[in-house]
C-alpha positions as CSV (number, residue, x, y, z in Angstrom):
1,X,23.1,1.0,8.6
2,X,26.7,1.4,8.5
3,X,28.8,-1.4,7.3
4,X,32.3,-1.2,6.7
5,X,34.4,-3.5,5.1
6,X,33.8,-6.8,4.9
7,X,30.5,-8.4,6.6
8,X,32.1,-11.3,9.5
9,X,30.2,-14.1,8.5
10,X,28.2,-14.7,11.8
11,X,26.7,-11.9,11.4
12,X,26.1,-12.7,7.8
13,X,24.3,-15.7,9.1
14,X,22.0,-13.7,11.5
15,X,21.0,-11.9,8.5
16,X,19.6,-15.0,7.0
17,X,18.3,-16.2,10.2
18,X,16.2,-13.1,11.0
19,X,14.8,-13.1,7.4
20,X,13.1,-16.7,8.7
21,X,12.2,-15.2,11.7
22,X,14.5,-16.9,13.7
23,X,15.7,-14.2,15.9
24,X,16.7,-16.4,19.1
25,X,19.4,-18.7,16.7
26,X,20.3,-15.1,15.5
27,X,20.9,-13.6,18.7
28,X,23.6,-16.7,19.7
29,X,25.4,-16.2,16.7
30,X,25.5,-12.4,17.2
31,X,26.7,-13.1,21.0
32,X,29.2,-15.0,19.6
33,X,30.4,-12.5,17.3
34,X,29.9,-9.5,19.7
35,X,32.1,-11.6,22.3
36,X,35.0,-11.9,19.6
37,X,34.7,-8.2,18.8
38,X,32.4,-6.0,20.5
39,X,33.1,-2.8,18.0
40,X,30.9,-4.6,15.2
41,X,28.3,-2.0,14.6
42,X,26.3,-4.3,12.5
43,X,26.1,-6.8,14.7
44,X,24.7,-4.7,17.6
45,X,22.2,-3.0,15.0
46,X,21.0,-6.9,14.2
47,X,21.4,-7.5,17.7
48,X,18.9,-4.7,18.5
49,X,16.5,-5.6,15.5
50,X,16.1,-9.4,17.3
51,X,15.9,-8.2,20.7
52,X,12.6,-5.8,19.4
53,X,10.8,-8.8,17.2
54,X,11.3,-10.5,20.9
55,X,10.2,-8.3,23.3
56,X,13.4,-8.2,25.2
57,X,13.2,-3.9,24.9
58,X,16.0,-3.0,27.3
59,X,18.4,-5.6,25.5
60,X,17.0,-3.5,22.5
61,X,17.5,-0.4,24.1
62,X,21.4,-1.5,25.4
63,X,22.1,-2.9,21.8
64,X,21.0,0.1,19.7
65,X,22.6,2.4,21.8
66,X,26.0,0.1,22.0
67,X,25.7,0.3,17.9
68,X,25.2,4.1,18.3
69,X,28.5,4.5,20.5
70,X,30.3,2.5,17.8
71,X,28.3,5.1,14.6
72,X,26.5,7.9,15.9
73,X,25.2,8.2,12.5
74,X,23.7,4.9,12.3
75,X,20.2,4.9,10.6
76,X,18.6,1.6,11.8
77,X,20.2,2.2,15.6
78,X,18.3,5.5,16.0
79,X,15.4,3.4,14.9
80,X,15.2,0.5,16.3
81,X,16.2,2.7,19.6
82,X,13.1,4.6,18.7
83,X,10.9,1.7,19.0
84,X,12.0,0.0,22.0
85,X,11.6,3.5,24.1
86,X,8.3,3.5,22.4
87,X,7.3,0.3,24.1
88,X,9.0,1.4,27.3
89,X,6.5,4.1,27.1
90,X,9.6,6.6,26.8
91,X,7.6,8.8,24.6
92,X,9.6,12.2,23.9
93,X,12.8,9.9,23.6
94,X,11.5,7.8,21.2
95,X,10.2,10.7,18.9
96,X,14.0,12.1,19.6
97,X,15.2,9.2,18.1
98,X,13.0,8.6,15.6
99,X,13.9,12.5,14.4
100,X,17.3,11.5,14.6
101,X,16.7,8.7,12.0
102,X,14.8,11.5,9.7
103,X,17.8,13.8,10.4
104,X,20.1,10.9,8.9
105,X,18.4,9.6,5.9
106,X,16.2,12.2,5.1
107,X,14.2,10.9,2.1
108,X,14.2,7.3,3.7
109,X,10.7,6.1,4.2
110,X,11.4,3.9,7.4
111,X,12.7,7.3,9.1
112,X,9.1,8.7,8.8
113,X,7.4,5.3,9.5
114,X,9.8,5.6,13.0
115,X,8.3,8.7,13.6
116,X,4.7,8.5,12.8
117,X,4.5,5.9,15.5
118,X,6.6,7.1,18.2
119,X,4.0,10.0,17.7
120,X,0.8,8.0,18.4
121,X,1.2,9.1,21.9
122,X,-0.4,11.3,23.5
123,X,-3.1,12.0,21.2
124,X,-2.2,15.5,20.5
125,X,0.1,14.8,18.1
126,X,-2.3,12.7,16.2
127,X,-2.2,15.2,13.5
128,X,2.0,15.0,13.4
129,X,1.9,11.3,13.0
130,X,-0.5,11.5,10.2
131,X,1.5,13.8,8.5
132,X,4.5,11.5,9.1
133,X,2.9,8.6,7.9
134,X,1.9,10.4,5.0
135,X,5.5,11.3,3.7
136,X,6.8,7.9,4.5
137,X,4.1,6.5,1.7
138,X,5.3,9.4,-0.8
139,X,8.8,8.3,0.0
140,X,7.7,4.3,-0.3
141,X,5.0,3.7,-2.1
142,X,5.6,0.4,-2.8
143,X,6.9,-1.0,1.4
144,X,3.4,-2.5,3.2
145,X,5.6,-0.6,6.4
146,X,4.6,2.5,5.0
147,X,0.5,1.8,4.4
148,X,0.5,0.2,7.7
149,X,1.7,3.9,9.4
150,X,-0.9,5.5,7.4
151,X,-4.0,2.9,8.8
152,X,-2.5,3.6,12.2
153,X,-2.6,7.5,11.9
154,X,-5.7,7.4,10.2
155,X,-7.3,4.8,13.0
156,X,-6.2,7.2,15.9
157,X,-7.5,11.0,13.8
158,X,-10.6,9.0,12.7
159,X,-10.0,8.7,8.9
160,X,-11.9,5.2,7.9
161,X,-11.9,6.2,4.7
162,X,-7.5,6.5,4.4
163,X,-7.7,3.1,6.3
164,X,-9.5,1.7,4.2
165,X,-7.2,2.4,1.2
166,X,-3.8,1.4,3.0
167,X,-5.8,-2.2,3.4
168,X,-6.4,-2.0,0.1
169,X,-3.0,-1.0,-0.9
170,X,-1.0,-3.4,1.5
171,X,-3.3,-6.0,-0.6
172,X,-2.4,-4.5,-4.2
173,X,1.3,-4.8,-3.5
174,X,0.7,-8.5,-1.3
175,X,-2.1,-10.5,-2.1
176,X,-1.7,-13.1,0.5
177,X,-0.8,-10.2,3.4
178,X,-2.6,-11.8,6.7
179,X,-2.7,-8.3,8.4
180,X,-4.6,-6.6,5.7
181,X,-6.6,-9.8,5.3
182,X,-7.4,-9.5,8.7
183,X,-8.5,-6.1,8.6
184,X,-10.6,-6.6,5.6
185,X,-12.2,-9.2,7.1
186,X,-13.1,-7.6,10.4
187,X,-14.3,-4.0,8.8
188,X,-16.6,-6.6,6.5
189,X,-18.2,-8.3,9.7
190,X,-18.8,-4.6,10.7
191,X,-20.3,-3.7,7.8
192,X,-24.0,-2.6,7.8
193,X,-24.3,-3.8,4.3
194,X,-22.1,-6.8,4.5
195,X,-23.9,-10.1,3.7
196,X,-22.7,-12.6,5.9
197,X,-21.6,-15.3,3.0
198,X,-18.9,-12.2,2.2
199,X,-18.3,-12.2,5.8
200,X,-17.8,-15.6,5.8
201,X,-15.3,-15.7,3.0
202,X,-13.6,-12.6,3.9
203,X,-12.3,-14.6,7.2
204,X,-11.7,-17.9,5.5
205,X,-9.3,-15.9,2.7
206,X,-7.9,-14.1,6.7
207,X,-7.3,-17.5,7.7
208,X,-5.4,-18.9,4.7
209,X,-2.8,-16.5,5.3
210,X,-2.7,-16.9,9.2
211,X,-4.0,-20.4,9.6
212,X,-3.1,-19.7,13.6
213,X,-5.3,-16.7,14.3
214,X,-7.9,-17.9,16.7
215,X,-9.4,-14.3,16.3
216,X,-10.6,-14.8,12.9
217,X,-11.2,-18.7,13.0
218,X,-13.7,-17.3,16.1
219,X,-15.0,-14.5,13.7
220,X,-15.6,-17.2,10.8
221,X,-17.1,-19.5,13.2
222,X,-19.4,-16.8,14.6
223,X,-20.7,-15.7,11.0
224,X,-21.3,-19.4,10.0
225,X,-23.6,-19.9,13.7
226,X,-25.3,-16.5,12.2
227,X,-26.3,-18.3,9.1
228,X,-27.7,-21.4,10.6
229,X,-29.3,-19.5,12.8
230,X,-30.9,-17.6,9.4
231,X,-32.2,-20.7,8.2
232,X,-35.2,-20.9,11.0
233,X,-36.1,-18.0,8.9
234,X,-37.0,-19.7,5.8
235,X,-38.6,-22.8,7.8
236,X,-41.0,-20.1,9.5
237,X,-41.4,-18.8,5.7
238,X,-42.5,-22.2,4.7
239,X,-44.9,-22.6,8.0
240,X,-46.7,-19.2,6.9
241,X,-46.8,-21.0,3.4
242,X,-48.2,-24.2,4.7
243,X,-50.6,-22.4,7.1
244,X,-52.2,-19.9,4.1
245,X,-52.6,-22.7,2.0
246,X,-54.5,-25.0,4.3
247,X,-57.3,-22.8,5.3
248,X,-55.8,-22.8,9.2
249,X,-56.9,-19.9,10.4
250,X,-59.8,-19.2,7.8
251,X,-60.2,-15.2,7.6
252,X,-63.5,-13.2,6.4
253,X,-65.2,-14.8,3.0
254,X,-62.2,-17.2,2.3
255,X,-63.2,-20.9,1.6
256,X,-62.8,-22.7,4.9
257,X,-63.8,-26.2,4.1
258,X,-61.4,-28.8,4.9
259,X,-59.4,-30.2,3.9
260,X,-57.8,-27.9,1.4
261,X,-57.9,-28.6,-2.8
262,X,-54.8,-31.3,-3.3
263,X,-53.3,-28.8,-6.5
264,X,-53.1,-26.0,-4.0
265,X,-51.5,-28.0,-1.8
266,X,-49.0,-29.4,-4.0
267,X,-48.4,-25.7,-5.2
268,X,-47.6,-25.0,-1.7
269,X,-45.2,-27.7,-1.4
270,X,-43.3,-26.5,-4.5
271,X,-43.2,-23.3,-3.2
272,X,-41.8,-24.2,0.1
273,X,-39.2,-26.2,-1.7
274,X,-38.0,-23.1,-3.9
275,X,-37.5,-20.6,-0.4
276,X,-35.4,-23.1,1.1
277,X,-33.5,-23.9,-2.4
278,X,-33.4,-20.4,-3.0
279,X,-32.5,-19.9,0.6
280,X,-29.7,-22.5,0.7
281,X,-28.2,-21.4,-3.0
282,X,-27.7,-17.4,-1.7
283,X,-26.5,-18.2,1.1
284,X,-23.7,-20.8,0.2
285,X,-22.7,-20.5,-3.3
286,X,-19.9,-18.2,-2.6
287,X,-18.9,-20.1,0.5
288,X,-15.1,-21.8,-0.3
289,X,-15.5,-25.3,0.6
290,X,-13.8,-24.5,3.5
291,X,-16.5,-22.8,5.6
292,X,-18.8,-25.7,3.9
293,X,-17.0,-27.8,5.7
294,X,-16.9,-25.7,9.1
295,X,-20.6,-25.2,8.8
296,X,-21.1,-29.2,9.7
297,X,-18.2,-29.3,12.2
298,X,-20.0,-26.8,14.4
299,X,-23.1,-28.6,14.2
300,X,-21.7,-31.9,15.2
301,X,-19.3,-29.4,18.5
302,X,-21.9,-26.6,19.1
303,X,-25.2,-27.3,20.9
304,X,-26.4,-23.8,20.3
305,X,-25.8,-24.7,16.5
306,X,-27.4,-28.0,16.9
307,X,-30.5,-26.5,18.2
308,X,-31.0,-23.9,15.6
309,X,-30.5,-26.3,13.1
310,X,-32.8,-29.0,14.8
311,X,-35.8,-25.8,15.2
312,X,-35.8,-24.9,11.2
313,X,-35.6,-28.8,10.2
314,X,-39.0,-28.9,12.7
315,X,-40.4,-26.2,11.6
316,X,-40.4,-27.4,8.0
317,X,-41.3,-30.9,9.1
318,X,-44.6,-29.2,10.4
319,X,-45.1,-27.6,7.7
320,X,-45.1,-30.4,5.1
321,X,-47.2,-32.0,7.7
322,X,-50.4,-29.5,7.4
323,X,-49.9,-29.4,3.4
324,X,-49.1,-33.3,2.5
325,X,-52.1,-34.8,4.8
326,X,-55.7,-33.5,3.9
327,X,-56.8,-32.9,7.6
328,X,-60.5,-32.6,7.8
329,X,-59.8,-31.4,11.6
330,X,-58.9,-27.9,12.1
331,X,-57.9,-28.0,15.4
332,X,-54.4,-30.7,14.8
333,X,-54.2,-28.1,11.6
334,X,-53.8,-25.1,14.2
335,X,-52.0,-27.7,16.9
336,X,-49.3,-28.1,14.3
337,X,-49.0,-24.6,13.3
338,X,-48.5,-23.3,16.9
339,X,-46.0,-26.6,17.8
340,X,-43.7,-25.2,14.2
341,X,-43.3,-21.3,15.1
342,X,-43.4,-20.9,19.0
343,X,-40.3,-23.5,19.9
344,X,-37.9,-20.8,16.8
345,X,-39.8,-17.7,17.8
346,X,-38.8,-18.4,21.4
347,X,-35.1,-18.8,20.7
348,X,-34.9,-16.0,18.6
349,X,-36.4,-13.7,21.1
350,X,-34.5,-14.8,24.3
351,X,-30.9,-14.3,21.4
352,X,-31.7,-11.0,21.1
353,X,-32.7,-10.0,24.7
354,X,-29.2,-11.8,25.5
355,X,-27.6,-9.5,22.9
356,X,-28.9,-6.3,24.3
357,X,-27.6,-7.4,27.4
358,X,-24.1,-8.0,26.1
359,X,-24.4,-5.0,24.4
């Protein structure tokens, strides 16, 4: 960026104001300066820099190319021009510009970072924009702008493994980066081997850097339904338990009379009180109290929730039923049984059959 003498100090201010994001404040002051002298080169540069973080790309276009007219050596103009032809979808002129930033500043990392993505498209030069990005992280190991190029390449030629170390590099050098965060979060839901508790906190960490993002609030909300849902599994668990135990569906030379010794009863009790402690402490000791607190807020909004929840408190409830009263009737024995499993075993069935569908 050229800058000759001394800065003017609205466009010192615009500075400041576009390091807080601000870019529409910035954009008056640079007006404002641009109308008292429109040969400031810096000011167009900035001016181009705030009309890309807005969208306005042919303001950006007109404002790099104005800066340009004023320093046809200009760094940042060629690429800040590169990146609103990009998203004009003038491809060949954006990678012209972006080679003209290279040409400039030659061992700048930002050049490179300019040209690997003005080469995204088409996806024959897939392998060009790799190689780009790949020299920009050389040059600046240490800028999250460089990582980010190499994810992107690596994304487009199919590289998961190279994404997944620029994640894991944007988070060495920023901790609290929401991107990366993001990222991490998502390839974790897509994990095979993923539980969902690290799902789970893998959003909630996402969301603590981008309280905003409705896309991972949805994907923590989403994992927590997934683990209510889970919990029918441990009240079916404790239904087989109960059922054994009882003698319901007596088998071969096993005792059958009814009702069932009162110590092996009790044992069974115990037992079905460890799978859902057990249950309960795997599945949401490493939950932040966060997603604690989510898991009750969908139950009290989400009826799908609610019924899950309502099916495994059932379940159990008929299970503590068959073991804590000694029936002498076999028939309310297998009544109770059937009444515990089918209403879960339904559910669960028609979820997946509406997942294939979906799918």
């Amino acid at each position: 960026m050229s800058e000759t003498g001394t800065e003017h100090p609205l466009t010192a201010q615009a500075a400041a104001l576009i390091e807080l994001g601000k870019f529409d404040k910035a954009k008056e002051l640079l007006a404002r300066r641009l109308a008292g002298n429109p040969d400031d080169g810096l000011a167009w540069v900035r001016m181009a820099l705030c009309h890309n973080s807005t969208s306005d790309f042919e303001e950006a276009l007109h404002a790099s190319q104005e800066a340009l007219r004023r320093d046809p050596e200009d760094f940042s103009a060629h690429r800040f021009r590169s990146f609103a032809l990009r998203r004009l979808a003038r491809s060949e002129e954006s990678v012209a510009a972006a080679r003209e930033a290279v040409r400039v500043l030659p061992d700048h990392w930002a050049g490179y970072v300019a040209l690997s993505e003005a080469l995204i498209y088409p996806s024959d030069r897939w392998p060009q924009a790799y190689e780009a990005a790949v020299t920009a992280v050389r040059l600046g190991p240490e800028e999250i702008k460089t990582h980010y190029a190499l994810w992107k390449a690596s994304l487009a030629l199919g590289r998961h493994d190279v994404c997944e170390q620029a994640v894991r590099e944007v988070l060495r050098i920023d901790p609290s980066n929401a991107w990366a965060l993001q990222e991490l979060a998502t390839r974790k839901a897509y994990s095979k081997d993923a539980k969902l508790p690290e799902v789970a906190q893998g959003y909630v960490q996402a969301l603590a850097a981008a309280p905003g993002n409705q896309g991972m609030r949805r994907g923590l909300e989403g994992t927590l339904f997934r683990m209510v849902r889970g919990t029918r599994w441990l009240a079916l668990l404790c239904l087989l338990i109960a059922a054994v135990t009882a003698r319901v569906f007596p088998t071969g030379d096993d005792p059958t009379a009814l009702p069932a010794p009162l110590d092996t009863r009790l044992y069974a009790l115990v037992l079905m009180a460890a799978v859902w402690a057990l249950g309960a402490w795997r599945a949401y000791r490493k939950l932040p109290q966060g997603a604690k607190l989510g898991v009750w807020s969908l139950v009290r909004r989400e009826f799908w929730v609610k019924v899950s929840l309502y099916e495994a408190v059932w379940s159990t409830v008929c299970a503590v039923l068959i073991v804590t009263v000694p029936w002498t009737d076999r028939m309310i024995l297998q009544v109770l049984t059937h009444a515990g499993w089918v209403p879960p075993l339904i559910t669960i069935w028609f979820e997946r059959a509406a997942l294939r569908e979906a799918r």
